[in-house]
C-alpha positions in Angstrom: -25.5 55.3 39.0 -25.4 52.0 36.6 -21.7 52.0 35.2 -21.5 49.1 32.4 -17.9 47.7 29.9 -19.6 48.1 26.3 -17.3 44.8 24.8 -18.5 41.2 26.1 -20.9 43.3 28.4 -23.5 45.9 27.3 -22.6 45.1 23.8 -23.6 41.6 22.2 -21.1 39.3 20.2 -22.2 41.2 17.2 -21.1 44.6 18.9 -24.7 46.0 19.2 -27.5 46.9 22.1 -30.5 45.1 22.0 -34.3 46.9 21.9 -34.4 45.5 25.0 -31.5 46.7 27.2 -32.1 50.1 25.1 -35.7 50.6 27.2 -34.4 49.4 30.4 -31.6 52.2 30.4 -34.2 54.6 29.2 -36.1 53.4 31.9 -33.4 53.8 34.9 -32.3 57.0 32.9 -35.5 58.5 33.7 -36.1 57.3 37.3 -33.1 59.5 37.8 -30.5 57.1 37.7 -27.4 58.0 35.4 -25.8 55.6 33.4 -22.1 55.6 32.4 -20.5 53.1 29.7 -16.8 52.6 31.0 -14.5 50.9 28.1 -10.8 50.9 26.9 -12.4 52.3 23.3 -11.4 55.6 22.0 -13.4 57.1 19.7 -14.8 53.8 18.1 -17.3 53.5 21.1 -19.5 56.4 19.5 -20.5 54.0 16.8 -21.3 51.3 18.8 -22.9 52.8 21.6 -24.1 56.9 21.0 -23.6 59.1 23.6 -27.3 60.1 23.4 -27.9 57.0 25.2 -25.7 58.1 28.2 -25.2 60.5 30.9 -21.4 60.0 30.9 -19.2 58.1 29.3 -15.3 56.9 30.3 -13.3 56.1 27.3 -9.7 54.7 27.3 -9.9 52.7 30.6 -10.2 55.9 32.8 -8.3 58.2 31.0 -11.2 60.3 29.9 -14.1 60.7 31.8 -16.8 62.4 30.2 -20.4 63.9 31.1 -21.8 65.8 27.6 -18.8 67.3 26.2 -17.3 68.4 29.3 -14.1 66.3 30.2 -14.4 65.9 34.0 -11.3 63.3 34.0 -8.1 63.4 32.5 -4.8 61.5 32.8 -2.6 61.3 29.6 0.6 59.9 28.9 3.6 62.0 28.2 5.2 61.2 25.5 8.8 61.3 27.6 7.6 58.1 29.5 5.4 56.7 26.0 8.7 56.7 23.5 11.0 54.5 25.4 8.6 51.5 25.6 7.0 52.3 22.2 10.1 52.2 20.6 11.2 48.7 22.5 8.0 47.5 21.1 8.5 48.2 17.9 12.0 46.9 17.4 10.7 43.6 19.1 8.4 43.3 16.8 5.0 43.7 18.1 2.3 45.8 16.4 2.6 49.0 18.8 0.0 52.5 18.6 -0.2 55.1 20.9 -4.1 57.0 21.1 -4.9 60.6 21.5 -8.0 62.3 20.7 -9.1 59.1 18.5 -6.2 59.2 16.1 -3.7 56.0 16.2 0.2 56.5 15.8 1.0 53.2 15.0 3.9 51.2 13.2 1.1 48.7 11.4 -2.0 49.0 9.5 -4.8 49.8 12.2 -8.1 49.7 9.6 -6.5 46.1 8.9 -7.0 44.8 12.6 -10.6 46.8 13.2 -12.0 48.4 9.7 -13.6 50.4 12.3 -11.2 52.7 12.8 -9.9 54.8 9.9 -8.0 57.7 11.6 -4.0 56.3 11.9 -0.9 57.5 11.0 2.3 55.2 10.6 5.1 57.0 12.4 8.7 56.5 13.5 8.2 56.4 17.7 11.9 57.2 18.3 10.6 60.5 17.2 7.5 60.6 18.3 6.4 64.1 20.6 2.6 63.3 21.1 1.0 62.7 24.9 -1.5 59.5 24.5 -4.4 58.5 26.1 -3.9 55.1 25.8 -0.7 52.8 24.5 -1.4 49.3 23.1 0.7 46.8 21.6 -1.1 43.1 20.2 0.5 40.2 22.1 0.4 36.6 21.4 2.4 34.6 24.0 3.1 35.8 28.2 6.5 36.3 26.9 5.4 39.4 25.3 3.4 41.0 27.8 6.7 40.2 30.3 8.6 42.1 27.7 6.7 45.2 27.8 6.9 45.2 31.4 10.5 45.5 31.5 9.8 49.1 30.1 7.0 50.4 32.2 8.1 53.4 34.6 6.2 53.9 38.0 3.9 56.5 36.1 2.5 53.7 33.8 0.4 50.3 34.4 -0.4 47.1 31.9 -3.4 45.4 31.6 -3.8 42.3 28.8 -7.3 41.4 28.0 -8.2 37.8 27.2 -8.2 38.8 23.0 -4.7 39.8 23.3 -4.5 43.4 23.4 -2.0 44.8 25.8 -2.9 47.7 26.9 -0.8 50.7 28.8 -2.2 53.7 31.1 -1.3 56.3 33.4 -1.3 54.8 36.9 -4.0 57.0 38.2 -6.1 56.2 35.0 -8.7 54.0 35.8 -12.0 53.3 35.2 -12.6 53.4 38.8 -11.0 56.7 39.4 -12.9 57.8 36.3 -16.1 56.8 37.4 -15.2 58.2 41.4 -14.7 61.9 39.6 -18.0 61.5 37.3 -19.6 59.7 40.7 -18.5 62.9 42.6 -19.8 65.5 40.0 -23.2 64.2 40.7 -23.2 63.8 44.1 -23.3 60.1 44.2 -21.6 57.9 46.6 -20.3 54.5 45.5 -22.4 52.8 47.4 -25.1 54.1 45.2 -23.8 52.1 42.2 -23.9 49.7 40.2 -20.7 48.1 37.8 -21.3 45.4 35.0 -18.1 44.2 33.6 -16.5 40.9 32.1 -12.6 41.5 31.9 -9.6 42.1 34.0 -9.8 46.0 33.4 -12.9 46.1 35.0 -12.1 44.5 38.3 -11.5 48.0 40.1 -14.6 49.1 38.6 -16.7 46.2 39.8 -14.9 46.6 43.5 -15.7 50.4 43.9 -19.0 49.8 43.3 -21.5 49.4 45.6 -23.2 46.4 43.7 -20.2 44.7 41.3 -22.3 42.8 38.9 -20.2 40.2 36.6 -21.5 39.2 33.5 -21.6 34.8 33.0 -19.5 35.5 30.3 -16.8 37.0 32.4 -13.1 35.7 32.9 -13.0 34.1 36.7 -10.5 36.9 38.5 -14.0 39.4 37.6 -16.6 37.1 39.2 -14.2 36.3 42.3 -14.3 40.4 42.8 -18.0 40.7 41.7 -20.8 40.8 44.3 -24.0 39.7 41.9 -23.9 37.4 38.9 -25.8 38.1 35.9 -26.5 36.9 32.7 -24.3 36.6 29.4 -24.3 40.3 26.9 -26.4 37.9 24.4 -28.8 37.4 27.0 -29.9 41.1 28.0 -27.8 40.0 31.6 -27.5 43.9 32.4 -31.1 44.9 31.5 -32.3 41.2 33.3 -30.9 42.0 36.3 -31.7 46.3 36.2 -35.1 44.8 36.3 -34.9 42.2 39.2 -32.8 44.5 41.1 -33.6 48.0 40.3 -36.5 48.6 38.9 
């Protein structure tokens, strides 16, 4: 199994796939070998990479794991545990959303930040009674990120990425545990796969793999875990190194 992030990974810097790494996962795809996309997008990640183009798919850093339209992983968010730190967030003044099923419930303009996404709805999180997939809040200094740990319960985990987007899960959503359940499914041991990533949510991807592969565009903490080295998104790294290694 070949397990690839979509942002800074699979995806170049202008958010799409190349011919090229197109026809080497066609390629692996039909030597048997499933391939997974793993990313912290909701439903935003249809557009950039189809589903066509995958065997399974993890969406919302673990939360959903996906093969067709069967979910084969699922760990949401009640919204018990999501209101208290949503509505810290908002009275401090960050811009706060909570995800489920592709729809935002946000205090702030989402299709402002992405144009991308057009399914939102403002709402008033003290009365918020809606389970998410996925909680994020835009930071700008540590400070912040400190701040919205003060709120997190023992059910719930933070991860910042280096563009600033904080971003809250269940603890036992991962895209590790995500890709363990799809790996399972399948009858395929970790050792049997391969992870590409470039960002501190995909360290416990890269370190269940069999062969963690970090991209040279990746932040330091991902090579230090990876195993293999390959080459930047805008280079084809992931399809460069299928072919050196795999195929």
């Amino acid at each position: 199994m070949i397990a690839c992030d979509l942002d800074g990974t699979l995806l170049r810097s202008d958010n799409s796939i190349s011919d090229f790494t197109k026809d080497i996962l066609s390629r692996c795809r039909r030597k048997g070998i499933k391939v997974v996309y793993a990313t912290g997008r909701g439903g935003s990640s249809e557009i950039r990479a189809p589903s066509f183009m995958f065997d399974g798919r993890i969406n919302m850093n673990g939360a959903i794991g996906k093969i067709g339209d069967e979910i084969i992983y699922s760990k949401t968010i009640p919204w018990q545990s999501a209101r208290p730190l949503l509505t810290a967030c908002d009275k401090y003044g960050l811009k706060t959303a909570s995800e489920l099923c592709g729809i935002h419930y946000s205090n702030f303009n989402v299709a402002q930040e992405w144009s991308i996404i057009t399914s939102y709805k403002i709402v008033d999180f003290s009365k918020h009674e809606i389970d998410a997939e996925k909680l994020y809040m835009l930071v700008k200094k540590p400070e912040d990120a400190a701040f919205i740990e003060k709120y997190l319960n023992n059910d719930l985990y933070l991860t910042v990425s280096r563009d600033g987007m904080a971003q809250v899960m269940h603890k036992d959503a991962s895209k590790s545990k995500a890709l363990d359940a799809l790996a399972k499914f399948w009858n395929i041991g970790s050792s049997e796969t391969a992870a590409f990533g470039d960002d501190l949510n995909d360290i416990d991807m890269i370190r269940y793999a069999g062969a963690g592969v970090a991209m040279e565009n990746a932040v330091s903490e991902v090579k230090a875990a990876a195993d293999f080295e390959c080459k930047n998104n805008n280079e084809d790294g992931i399809a460069k190194w299928l072919c050196e290694n795999i195929l």
